[in-house]
N, C-alpha and C positions, 0 to 999 in steps of 0.2 A: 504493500500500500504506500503509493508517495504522499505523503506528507510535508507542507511549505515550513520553512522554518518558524517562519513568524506564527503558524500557529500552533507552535510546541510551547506550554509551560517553560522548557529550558531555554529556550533564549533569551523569551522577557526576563526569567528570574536569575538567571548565571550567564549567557554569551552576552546579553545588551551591552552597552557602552554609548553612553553618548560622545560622539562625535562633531567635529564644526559643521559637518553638512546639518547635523540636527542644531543646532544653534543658527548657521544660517536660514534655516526653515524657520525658528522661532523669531528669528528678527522680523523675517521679511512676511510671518504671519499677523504678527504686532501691527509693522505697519500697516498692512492690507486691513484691518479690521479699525485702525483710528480711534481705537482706545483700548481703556486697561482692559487684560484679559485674565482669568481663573486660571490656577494650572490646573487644574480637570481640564480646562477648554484647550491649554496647549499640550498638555500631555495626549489628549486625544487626537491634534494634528501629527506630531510624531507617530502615533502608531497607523493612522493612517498612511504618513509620508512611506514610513519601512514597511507597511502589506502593499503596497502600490508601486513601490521600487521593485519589490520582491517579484511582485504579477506581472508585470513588463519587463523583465527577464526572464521568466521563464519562457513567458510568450513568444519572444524575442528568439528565444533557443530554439522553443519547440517549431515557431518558421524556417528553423534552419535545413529540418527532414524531420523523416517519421524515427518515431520512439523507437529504441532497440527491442526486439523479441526475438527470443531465440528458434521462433519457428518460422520466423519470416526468412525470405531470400533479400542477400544484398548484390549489388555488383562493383566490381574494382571503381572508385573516383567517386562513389559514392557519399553524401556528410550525413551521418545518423543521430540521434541524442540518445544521451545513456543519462536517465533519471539517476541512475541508484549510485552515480558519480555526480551529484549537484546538477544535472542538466548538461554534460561537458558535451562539444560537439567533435565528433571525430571521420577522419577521411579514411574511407577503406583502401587501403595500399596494397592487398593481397588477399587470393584466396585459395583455399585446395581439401582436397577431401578428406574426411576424419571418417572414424568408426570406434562403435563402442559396441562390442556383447551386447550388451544388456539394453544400450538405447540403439543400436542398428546403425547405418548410413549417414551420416551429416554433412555440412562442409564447415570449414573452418577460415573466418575471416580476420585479416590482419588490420590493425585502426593503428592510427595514430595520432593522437587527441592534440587539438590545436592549443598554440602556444609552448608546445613541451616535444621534446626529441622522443618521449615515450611510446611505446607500440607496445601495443595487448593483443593478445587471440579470444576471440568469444566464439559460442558454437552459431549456426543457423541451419537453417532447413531441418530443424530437429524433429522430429516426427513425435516422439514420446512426449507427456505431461513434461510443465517448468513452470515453479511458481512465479516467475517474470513475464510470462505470456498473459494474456488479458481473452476475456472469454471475448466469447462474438457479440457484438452491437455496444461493445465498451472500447470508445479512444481512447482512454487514456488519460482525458481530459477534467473526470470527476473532481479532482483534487483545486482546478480552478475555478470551478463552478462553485462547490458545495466546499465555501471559505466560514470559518466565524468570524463576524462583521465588528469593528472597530471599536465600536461598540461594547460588546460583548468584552470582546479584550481587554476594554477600560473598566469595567467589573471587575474581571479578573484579575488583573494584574496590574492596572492603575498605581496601586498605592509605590509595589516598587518601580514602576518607572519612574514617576512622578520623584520619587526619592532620591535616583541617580541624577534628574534634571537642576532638581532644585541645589544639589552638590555643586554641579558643575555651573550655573547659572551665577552662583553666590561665591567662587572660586577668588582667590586675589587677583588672578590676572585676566579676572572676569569683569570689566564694568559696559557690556553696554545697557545692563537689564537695571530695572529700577523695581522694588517691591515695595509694596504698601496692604498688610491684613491681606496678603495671598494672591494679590491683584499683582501685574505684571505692565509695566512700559518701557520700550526702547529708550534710553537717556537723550536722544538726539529730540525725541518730539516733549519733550517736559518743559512747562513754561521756566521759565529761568524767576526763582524763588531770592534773593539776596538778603544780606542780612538788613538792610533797610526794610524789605519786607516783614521781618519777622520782628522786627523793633516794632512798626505798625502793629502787627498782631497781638503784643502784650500789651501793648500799649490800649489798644480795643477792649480787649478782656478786662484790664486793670479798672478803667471808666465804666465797662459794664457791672462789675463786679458777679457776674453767675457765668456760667461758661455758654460761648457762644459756637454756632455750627459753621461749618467752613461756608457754607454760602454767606451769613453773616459778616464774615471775617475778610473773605474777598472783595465785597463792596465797598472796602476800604484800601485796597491795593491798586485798584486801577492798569491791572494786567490787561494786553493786545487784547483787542476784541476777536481777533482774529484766530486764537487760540478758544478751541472747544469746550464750554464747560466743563465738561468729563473730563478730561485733559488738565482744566486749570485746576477742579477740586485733588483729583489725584496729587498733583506738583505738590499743592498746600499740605495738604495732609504729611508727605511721603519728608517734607521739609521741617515740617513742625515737627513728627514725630522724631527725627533726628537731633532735634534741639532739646535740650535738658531740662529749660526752660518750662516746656510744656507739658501736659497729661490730655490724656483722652481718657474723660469720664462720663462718657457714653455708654453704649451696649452695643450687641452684635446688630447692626444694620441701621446705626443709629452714631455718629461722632460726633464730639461734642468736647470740645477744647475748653480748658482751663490752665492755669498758672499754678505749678509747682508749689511754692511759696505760698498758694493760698488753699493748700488741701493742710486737714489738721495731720499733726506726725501718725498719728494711731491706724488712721487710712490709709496711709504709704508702707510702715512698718507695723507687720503683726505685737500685738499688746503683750507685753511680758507675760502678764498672765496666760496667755491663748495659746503659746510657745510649746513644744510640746513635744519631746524626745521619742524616736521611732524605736521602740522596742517589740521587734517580731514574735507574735507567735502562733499557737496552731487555729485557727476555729471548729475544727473537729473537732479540740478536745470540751467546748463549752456544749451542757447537756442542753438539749431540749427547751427547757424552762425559763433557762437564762440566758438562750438565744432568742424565746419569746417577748423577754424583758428588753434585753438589746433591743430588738426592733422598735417597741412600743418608745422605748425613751426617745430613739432618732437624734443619736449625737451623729452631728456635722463629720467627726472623725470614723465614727463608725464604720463595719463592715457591710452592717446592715443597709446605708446609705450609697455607699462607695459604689461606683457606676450606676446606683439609682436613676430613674430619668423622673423628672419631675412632672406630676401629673397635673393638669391643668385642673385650680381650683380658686377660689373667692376669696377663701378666709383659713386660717390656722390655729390652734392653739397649743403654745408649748409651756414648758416648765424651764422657768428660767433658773439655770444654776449659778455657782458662786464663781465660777469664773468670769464668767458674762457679765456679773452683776457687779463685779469690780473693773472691770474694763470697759462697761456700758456700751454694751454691745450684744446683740441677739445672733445667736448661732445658723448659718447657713446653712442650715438642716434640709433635709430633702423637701419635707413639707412649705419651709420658709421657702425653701428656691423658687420654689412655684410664683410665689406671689411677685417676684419684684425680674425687671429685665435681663433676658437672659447676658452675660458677658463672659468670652472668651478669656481675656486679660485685662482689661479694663478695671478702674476702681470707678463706679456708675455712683454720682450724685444724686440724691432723690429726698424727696422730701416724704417727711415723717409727721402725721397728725396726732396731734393729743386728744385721745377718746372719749377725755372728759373736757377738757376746755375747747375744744379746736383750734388750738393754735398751732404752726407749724415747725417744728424742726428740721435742722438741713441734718440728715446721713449720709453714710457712703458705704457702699456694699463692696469690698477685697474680695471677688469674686475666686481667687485664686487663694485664700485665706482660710474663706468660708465662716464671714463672718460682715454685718455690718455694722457701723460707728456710728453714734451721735447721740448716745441715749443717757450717760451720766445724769446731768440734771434732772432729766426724767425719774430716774429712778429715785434719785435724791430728794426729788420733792416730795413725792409720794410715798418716799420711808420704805420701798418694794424690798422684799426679803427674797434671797436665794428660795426656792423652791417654789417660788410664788407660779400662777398660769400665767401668758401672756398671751391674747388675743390680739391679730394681725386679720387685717382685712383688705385686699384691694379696691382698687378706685376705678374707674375708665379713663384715667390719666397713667400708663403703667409706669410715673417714676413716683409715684405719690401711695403710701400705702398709711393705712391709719392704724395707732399703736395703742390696745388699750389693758389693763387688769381687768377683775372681776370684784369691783369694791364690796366691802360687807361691814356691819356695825362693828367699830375698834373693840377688840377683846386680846385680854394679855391669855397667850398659849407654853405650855411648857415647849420650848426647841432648842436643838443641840448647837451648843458654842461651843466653837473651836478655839483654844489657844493653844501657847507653845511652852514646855519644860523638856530642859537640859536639850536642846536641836530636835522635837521632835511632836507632832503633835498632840495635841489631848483633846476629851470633850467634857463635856459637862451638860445637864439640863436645867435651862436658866429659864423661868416668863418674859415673854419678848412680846411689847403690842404689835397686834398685827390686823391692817385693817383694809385682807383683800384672801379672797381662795386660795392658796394652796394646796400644793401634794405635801402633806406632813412626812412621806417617808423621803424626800428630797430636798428639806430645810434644814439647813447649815448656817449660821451665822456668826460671826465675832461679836464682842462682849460691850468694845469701847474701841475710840480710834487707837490706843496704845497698841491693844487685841489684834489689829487689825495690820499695825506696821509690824506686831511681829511675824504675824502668819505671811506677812509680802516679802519679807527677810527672809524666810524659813521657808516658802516655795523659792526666791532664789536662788539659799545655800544648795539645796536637793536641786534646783536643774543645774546648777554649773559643778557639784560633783555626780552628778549623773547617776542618784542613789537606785539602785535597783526598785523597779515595779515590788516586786515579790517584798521586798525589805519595808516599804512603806506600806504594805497591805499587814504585813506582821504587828506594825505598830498602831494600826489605823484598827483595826477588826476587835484587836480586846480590849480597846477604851470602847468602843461602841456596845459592844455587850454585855458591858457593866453596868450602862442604862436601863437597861431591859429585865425587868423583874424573872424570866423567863428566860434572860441567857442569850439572846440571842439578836438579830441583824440583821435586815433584807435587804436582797441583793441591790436593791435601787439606794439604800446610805451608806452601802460602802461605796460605791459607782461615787456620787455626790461627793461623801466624806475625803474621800482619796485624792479628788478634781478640787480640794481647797488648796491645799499646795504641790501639787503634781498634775498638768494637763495630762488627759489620756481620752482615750475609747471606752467604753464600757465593754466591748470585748476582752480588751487587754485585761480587766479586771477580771469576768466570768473566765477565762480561760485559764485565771491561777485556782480562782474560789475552785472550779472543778476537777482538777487536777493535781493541788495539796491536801494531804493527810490530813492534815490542819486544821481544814476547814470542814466540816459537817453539813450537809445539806441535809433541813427537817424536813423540806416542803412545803407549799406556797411562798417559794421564794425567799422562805426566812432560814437564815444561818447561825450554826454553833460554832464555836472554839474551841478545838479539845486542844488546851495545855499540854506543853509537850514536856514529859519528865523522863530524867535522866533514865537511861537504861531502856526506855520504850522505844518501840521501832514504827 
């Protein structure tokens, strides 16, 4: 069966190579199209370029004579093509009679393939079956008929071409191409951007003070009219974002320029507290139950989230922990993603409604973080306790999402406060007023500001000596179950408890509780401590 190269798995994925013919293809498809192009849309003209080079070679070849078969007759001066040599064409220089036993009578013809002093003998006139013979009413021709289409091949194998292009396109001794968010333009058609341009630009932004879109920002440049929109937005963008100066705090399909200098630090740089050392390990080893719980919390970091896609929804309600609630900030949780614009890399500015006053807060969503900024105050005024609900809602404006509690009449509740003795933490159950819903098995608080600066001391001393997971669950688990008339913990306040000075997953944590001696699992989620004494195993 001949098979073309280009449609083998192994060339896309091991012989390709881009070459300058495929670079001059991508220039001169650039221009032909007069603005920026996707690499899906160039990658797809290369594979067309290479199955269309390929099909008019073979073509080419096969005009030269009929296919070799070995039951066919040739005659001396004859050009034949031998498929199962890449299509090579060869002149017959000789022939004379063969014989074989078992296959009878044949002749035997001498080629000698163009370009090369080489000569071969093949059989002809063979009379017996050869798997190279093709049955009756088949030229031969199937293989350029019956191709998979360009198409198809961008399915397939897209990702690694597109791979080797984007290499070789971004090379140092590569600048004709210019990229902007995946988009592509020849350098030669880009409006010429200077830095008087971009002085203008901050300077716009600076007067507006909220970020402005590049069409905005252009009607202040006063670039050739003669240059294409599409053309002059790309330039801007591609020039801005190479400037340090600026951010894009937009969303995907959406840019939206602002000044560096005017985003708060916590936006740009994840919040100490949110910080959070990757410590591997199994998810098979967490049972059932507390893979239940996992999911049900829907931490940002989680397993349970991770590659999650976000399901289109109106409204959310989470449990706000004590990380969050000192860095004032709401977790990026699969549920929260839903509500606010999607972004690829972007840190997306948006505004934030107060559900009881309607006033607005500016946020910013670190999409890359997974987590958004702006909520301190918020929380401060309201006196909101780690474990408290937080209801989020969208708007028909998708940067705008309202933030609100579930208020209830002020009553003081027994909840666990965390301090610090000898570097390590403790709890206690203190009466705290609290005058909003809560999940009581998720409420952790500090006692006073003093409380408070030492628990931010004491997460920290543990992230920057990198104290083991497992070692802070040992110290965290039997103060907790000291509170408990009954011994014991649920797996949602160690999760909580552990997250006041140590970021983590709630996996990370189920994956030890399930896996040490140590810990006891009662059921419904609540845990024991068996003290470990000398000589026990």
């Amino acid at each position: 069966m001949i098979v073309l190269k280009t449609q083998s798995p192994a060339y896309w994925q091991k012989e390709f190579v881009v070459d300058d013919h495929d670079l001059e293809l991508l220039h001169r498809t650039i221009l032909d199209a007069g603005a920026p192009m996707s690499m899906q849309a160039l990658t797809l003209a290369v594979i067309k370029e290479r199955c269309k080079r390929e099909l008019d070679a073979r073509r080419s070849e096969i005009d030269r004579g009929p296919m070799y078969q070995p039951k066919d007759s040739y005659i001396v001066g004859q050009t034949i093509v031998f498929p199962a040599f890449g299509f090579s064409a060869a002149k017959i220089v000789d022939t004379r009679p063969g014989y074989d036993p078992a296959r009878g009578e044949f002749e035997v013809i001498k080629v000698q393939f163009e370009g090369t002093a080489e000569q071969r003998e093949f059989a002809s006139r063979l009379q017996s079956p050869h798997p190279l013979n093709r049955e009756a009413g088949d030229d031969g021709l199937g293989f350029l008929r019956n191709v998979t289409s360009p198409d198809e091949l961008l399915k397939s194998y897209g990702a690694e071409i597109s791979a080797k292009l984007l290499q070789r396109m971004t090379s140092p001794t590569q600048s004709d191409f210019v990229q902007y968010q995946g988009n592509w333009l020849v350098r030669e058609m880009m409006a010429e951007i200077n830095i008087g341009h971009l002085n203008i630009a901050e300077a716009a932004i600076d007067v507006a003070g909220v970020p402005l879109t590049t069409e905005q920002i252009l009607r202040n440049l006063d670039l050739p009219a003669e240059i294409g929109a599409e053309i002059q937005r790309f330039s801007l963008n591609a020039a801005l974002s190479a400037d340090e100066r600026f951010s894009d705090v937009g969303w995907d399909g959406q840019v939206m320029w602002f000044l560096r200098r005017m985003e708060p630090v916590d936006a740009i740089m994840i919040p100490g507290r949110l910080q959070w050392i990757v410590e591997p390990y199994d998810p098979r080893q967490i049972i059932p139950d507390l893979a239940a719980i996992e999911k049900e919390i829907d931490d940002e970091m989680g397993s349970a989230a991770a590659g999650a896609a976000a399901e289109a929804t109106y409204s959310a309600r989470i449990t706000l922990t004590y990380p969050h609630l000192r860095s004032g900030t709401l977790p990026l949780s699969t549920r929260v993603r839903a509500l606010f614009p999607k972004g690829s890399f972007q840190r997306t500015r948006v505004e934030l409604i107060d559900g009881q006053r309607g006033e607005t807060m500016i946020g910013w969503v670190n999409h890359e973080g997974g987590y958004v900024v702006g909520l301190a105050d918020w929380y401060h005024r309201y006196q909101i306790p780690a474990g408290a609900y937080i209801r989020l809602e969208r708007t028909k404006r998708p940067t705008v999402v309202i933030v609100n509690f579930e208020p209830r009449r002020l009553r003081r509740e027994w909840v666990r406060v965390a301090g610090v003795s000898h570097d390590t933490i403790t709890f206690s159950l203190q009466k705290r007023p609290i005058s909003c819903e809560y999940d009581e098995m998720m409420a952790v608080d500090h006692a006073d500001a003093r409380q408070m600066t030492e628990l931010d001391a004491l997460a920290e001393k543990i992230r920057e000596e990198r104290r083991p997971l497992g070692v802070i669950l040992s110290e965290v688990v039997p103060e907790l179950v000291k509170l408990s008339p009954a011994g014991t913990v649920h797996a949602k306040t160690v999760y909580s408890a552990v997250n006041v000075v140590r970021r983590c997953p709630p996996g990370a944590v189920f994956a030890i509780l399930s896996s040490d001696p140590r810990y006891v699992n009662v059921g419904n989620g609540l845990w024991a401590y068996d003290e470990p004494r000398e000589g026990k195993r």
